[in-house]
N, C-alpha and C positions, 0 to 999 in steps of 0.2 A: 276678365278685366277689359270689358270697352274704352273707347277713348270719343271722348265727347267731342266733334267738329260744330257743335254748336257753340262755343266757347270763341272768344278772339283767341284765346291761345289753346288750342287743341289739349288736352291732358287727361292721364288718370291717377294724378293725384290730389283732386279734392282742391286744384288750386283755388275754387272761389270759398272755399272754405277760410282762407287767411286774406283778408282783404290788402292788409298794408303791401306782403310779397305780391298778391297781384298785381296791383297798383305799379309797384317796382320793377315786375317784370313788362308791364306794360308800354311803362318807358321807358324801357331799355328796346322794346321791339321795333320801333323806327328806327331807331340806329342802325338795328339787326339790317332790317329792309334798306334800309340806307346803304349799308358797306354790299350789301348783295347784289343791289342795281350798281354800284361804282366799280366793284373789286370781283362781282360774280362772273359768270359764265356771260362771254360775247357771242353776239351771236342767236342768245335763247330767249330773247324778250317777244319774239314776234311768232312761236310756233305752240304746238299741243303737240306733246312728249307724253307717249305710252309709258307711265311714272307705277312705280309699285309705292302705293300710300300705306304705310302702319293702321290697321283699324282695332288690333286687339294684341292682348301682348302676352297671349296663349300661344302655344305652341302649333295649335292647328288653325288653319286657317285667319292668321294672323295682317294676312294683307290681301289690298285689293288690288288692279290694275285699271287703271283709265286714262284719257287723253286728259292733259293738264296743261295748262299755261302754266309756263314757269315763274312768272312775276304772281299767279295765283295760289301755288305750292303754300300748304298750310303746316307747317312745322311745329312740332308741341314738345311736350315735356310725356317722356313714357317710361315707365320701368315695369322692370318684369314683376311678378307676385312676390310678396311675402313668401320666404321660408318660416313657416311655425317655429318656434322655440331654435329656429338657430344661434350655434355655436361658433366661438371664435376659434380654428382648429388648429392655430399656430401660436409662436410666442407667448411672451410673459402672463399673456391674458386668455392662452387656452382651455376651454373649457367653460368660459365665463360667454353668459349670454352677449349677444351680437347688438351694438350700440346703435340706440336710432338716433341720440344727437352726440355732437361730439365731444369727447375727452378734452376738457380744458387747456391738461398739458399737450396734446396731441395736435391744437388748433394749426402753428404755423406749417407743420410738415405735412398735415393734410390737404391744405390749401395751394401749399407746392405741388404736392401730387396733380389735385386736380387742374391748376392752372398749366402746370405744362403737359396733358393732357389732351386738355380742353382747347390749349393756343395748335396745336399741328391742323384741329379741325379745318378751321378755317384759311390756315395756310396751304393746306393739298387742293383748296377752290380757287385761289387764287394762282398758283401754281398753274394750275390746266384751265384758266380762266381764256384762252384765247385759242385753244385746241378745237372749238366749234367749228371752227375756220376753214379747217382742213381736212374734216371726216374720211376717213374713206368709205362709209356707206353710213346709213341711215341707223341700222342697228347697231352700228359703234355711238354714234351721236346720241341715240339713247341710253346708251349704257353710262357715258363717260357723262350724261347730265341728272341720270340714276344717281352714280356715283356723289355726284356736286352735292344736290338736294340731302343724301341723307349725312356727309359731311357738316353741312349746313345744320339740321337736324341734333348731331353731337353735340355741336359749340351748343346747342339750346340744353340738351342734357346736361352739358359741366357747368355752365350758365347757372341753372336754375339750382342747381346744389351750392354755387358761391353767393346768390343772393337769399335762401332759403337757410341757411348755416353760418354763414360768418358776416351777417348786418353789413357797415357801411364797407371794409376791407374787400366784402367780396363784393360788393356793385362796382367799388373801384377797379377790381380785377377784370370782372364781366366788361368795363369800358376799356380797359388795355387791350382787350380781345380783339376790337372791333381798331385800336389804334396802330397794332404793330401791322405789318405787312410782309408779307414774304421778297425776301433779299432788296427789301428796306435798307437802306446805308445806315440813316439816322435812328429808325426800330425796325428792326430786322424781328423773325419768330425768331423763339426760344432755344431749337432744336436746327444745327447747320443744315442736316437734310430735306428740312421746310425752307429752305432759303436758295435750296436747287431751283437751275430754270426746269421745268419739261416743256421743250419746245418741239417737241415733237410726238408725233402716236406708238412711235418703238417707249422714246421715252414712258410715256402714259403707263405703258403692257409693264416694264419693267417696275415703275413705283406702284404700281395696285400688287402686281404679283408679290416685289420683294419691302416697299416700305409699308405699306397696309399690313406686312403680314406681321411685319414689328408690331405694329397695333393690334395683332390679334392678341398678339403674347404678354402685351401690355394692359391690355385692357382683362384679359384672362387672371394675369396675377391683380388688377385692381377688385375684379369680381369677387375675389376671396376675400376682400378688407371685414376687417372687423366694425367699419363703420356699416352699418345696413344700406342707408340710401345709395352710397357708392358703389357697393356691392348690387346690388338691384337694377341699379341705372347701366352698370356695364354688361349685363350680362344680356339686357334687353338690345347692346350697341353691339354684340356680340353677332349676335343673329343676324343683323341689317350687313355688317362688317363681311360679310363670308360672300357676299355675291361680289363686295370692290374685288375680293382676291380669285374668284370665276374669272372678271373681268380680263386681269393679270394674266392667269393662269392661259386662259384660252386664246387671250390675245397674244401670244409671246408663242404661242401652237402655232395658229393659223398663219403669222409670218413664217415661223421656222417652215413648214406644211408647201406654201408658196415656193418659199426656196428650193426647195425639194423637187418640188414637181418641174420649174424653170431646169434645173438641174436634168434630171432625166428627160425633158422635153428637147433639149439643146446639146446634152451626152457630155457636157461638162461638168466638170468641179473647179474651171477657175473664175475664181470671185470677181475679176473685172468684165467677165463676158455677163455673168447673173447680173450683176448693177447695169451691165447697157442693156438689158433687156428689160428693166424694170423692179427687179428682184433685190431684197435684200441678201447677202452672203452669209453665208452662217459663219463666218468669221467674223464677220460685224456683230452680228449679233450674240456671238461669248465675249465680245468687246465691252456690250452694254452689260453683259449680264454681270461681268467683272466689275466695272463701277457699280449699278447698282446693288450689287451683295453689298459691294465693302461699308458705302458710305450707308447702308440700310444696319450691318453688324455694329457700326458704330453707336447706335439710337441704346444699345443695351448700356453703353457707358462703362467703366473700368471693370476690369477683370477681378477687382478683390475691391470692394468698398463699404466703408465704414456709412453711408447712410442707406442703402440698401441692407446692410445689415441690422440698422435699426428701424428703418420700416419693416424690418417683418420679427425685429424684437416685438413692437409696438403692437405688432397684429393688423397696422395699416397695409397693409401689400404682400400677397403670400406668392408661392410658389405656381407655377402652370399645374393647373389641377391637383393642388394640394393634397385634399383629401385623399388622393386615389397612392399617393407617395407612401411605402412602407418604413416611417421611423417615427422617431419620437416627435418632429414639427418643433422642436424647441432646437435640433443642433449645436446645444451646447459645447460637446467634445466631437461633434462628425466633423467627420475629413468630404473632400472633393479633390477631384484630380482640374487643373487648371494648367491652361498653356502658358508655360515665361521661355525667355531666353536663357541658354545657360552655355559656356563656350561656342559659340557663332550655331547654333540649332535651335529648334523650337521644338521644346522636349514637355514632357506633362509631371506634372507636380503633384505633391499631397499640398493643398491649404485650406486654410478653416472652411467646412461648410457655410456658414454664418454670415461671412466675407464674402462667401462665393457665388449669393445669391443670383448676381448677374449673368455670371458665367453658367448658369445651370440654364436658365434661360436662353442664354445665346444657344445654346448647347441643341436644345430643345426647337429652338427655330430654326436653328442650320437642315437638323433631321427633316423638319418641315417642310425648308427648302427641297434638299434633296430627292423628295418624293416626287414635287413637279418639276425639277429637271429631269427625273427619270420617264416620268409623262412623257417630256420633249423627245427625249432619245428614242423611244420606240416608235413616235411617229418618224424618226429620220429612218431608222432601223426598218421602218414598215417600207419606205419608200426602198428599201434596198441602197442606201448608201453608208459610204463607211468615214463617219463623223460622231463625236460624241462630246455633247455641250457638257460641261463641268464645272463646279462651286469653286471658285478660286481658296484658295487657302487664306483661314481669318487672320493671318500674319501679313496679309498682301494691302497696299494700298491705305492702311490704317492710318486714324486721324485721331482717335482716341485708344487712351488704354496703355501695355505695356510695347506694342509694336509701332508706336509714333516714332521710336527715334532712329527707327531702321528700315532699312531698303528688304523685300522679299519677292521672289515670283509669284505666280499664281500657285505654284506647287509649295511654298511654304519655303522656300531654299532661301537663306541670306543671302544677299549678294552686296558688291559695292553698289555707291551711287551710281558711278561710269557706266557701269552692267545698267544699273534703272536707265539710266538715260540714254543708252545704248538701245532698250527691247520695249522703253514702256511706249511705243508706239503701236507693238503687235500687239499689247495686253488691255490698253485702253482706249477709248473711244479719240481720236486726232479731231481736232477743227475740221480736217477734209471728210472725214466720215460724218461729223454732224452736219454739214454743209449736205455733202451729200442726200444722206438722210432726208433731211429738211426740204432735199427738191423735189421727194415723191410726194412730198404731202401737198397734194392738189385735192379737192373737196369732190365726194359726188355725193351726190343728195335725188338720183335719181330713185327711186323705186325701186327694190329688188338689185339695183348692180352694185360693184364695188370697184375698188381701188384693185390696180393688179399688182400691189406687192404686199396683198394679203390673201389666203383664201377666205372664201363662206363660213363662216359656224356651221356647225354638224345639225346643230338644230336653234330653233328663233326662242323668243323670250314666252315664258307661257303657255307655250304648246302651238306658237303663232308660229307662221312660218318665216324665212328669213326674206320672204318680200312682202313681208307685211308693212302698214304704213305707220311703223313706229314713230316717225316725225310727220305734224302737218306745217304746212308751211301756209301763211295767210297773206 
């Protein structure tokens, strides 16, 4: 399944096959280019970015690499192939063939789905919309306008499903997209943790690692809907999605990596002597990673909910790799274990499967996580020091759910307020540490060097090495 770049809108769905949705998506695409030049990446209008462009939406050989202008960046509509004779493998409707248009009664909650979705796309661009600024090398700057472009790219995915499916509601939708803005006062995004700043490059390493990865799991439970097009289009955003969280993953290394080496180079472990030399401390840095989990645990939404439980009555939004699940997919009478409070502890409960669906989720991302902090540890483990980053406890720091109305450590422990307001300086990132932060980010954009409060990648993009000329500058 090629994708025709001879088209004004790149695509492999037959878009000039429907002339009116062309038409419609067509003028919707100025806008697009419009909020891109206003609200996009600063910085990226005047270079050619070694960009990986979508050319096929095969498994092999599915992308190219070349030097691009960013204002020339051709963005389309792609989903992955038809499943033959697919089946709905959950709820009410399992077993019954997989819908190419949609269920009548099903119209508004699918539309929800995909709009809030669809709205983080473009909020994680504008987010790191001013991070150009401060690279610390050339192959970050690449990566973090990798990242932009195929953000960009999504909003055209959920785009082209609200104008291709729900007539006038969803072009109106498709125009909100382009209206809200991230930590907007008047329209803010949909979702609090699109309405974070990241003003910085630690910031960056932490939302690709731990909010991207929300959206893997998000976008994974949408790939099982029982509507086909949604299912087809996420699983194609699936693919593209797994390098923002390399980006994360490796980024959040090569600081930690830095430190380390500062560390051993200088025969210290205390955190103010690494900061005067340039380093971040790896105190700081389980500071960010503590804010980042939390407000990233929060994007799953309540621990026991009544419309998560009917998106996947409905067969709209199934489980993290459903099929691969051993039970019945209906949950009728299954149980789930789920964390509540119960005399001052955070203790695990029997409640309904059904209700639980968020929680299995969360569940499933934290292990997720878990796996790339374990990365982090053995590179500090490698360097021979004795430190060990840690997932703070989903009882910490919560904004949503059943742990809003209470104070916790990082270790899951209740405490009072006093006690919060007593430690949550060591727990969370202080104005002094952002300030901080914020002073290393001085730009290079030399060839082949970096910033010294990061190391080198192990290896460059493509088999390129890491002084290659992934940015040209004109």
């Amino acid at each position: 399944m090629s994708i025709d770049y001879q088209e004004k809108i790149p695509n492999n769905v037959n878009l000039g096959e429907d002339r009116r949705l062309q038409r419609a998506l067509e003028n919707w695409q100025p806008a697009y280019l419009n909020w891109w030049d206003e609200q996009g990446p600063d910085k990226g209008r005047d270079m050619e970015v070694y960009l990986r462009t979508a050319i096929s939406v095969d498994a092999d050989g599915w992308a190219q690499f070349g030097h691009v202008k960013l204002p020339d960046y051709r963005w389309g509509i792609f989903m992955a192939p038809a499943q033959e004779n697919r089946k709905i493998a959950y709820g009410i409707h399992k077993g019954e063939a997989a819908w190419q248009e949609i269920p009548g009664e099903y119209r508004s909650e699918l539309r929800r789905l995909i709009v809030t979705q669809g709205d983080t796309e473009p909020a994680s661009v504008e987010q790191q919309a001013l991070l150009g600024r401060t690279c610390p090398s050339l192959y970050d700057l690449r990566n973090l306008f990798q990242v932009n472009v195929e953000e960009g790219r999504h909003l055209w995915a959920m785009v082209y499903l609200l104008h291709a499916h729900f007539g006038r509601d969803g072009r109106d939708e498709a125009e909100e997209m382009l209206a809200r803005h991230s930590g907007d006062p008047d329209k803010p995004r949909i979702l609090q943790a699109f309405n974070e700043k990241t003003p910085d490059w630690l910031s960056f390493f932490m939302f690709t690692f731990f909010t991207d990865r929300d959206g893997k799991y998000q976008l994974a439970s949408l790939a099982e809907s029982g509507f086909d097009p949604l299912s087809r289009t996420c699983r194609f955003m699936l693919t593209e999605e797994a390098h923002h969280m390399f980006v994360g993953e490796t980024g959040v290394q090569r600081v930690i990596q830095r430190a380390c080496e500062l560390m051993n180079e200088l025969k210290t472990d205390d955190p103010g002597t690494i900061r005067a030399h340039g380093g971040i401390d790896l105190q700081t840095i389980q500071k960010y990673i503590n804010f980042h989990f939390s407000v990233s645990v929060d994007l799953f939404g309540q621990e026991l909910s009544t419309n998560a439980a009917n998106y996947y009555t409905m067969g709209l939004k199934g489980r993290f790799e459903e099929t691969k699940i051993d039970d019945d997919h209906v949950l009728k009478d299954a149980s789930y274990k789920v964390s509540e409070i119960k005399n001052g502890e955070v203790v695990m409960a029997d409640a309904s499967a059904i209700t639980a669906i968020n929680e299995r989720l969360r569940d499933d991302y934290i292990a997720d996580c878990q796996k790339g902090v374990g990365r982090w540890n053995k590179t500090i483990a490698k360097a021979g020091i004795d430190f060990e980053m840690k997932l703070p406890n989903r009882a910490f720091h919560r904004g949503i759910g059943a742990f809003t109305e209470i104070r916790a450590n990082p270790d899951g422990k209740l405490i009072s307020q006093a006690e919060w307001d007593k430690h949550q300086s060591e727990w969370l990132p202080t104005d002094e540490d952002r300030v901080f932060v914020q002073s290393l980010m001085k730009p290079v954009t030399e060839q082949g060097k970096i910033a010294g409060w990061i190391a080198p990648p192990a290896r460059g993009i493509n088999g390129q090495s890491f002084d290659f000329e992934y940015v040209r500058y004109h």
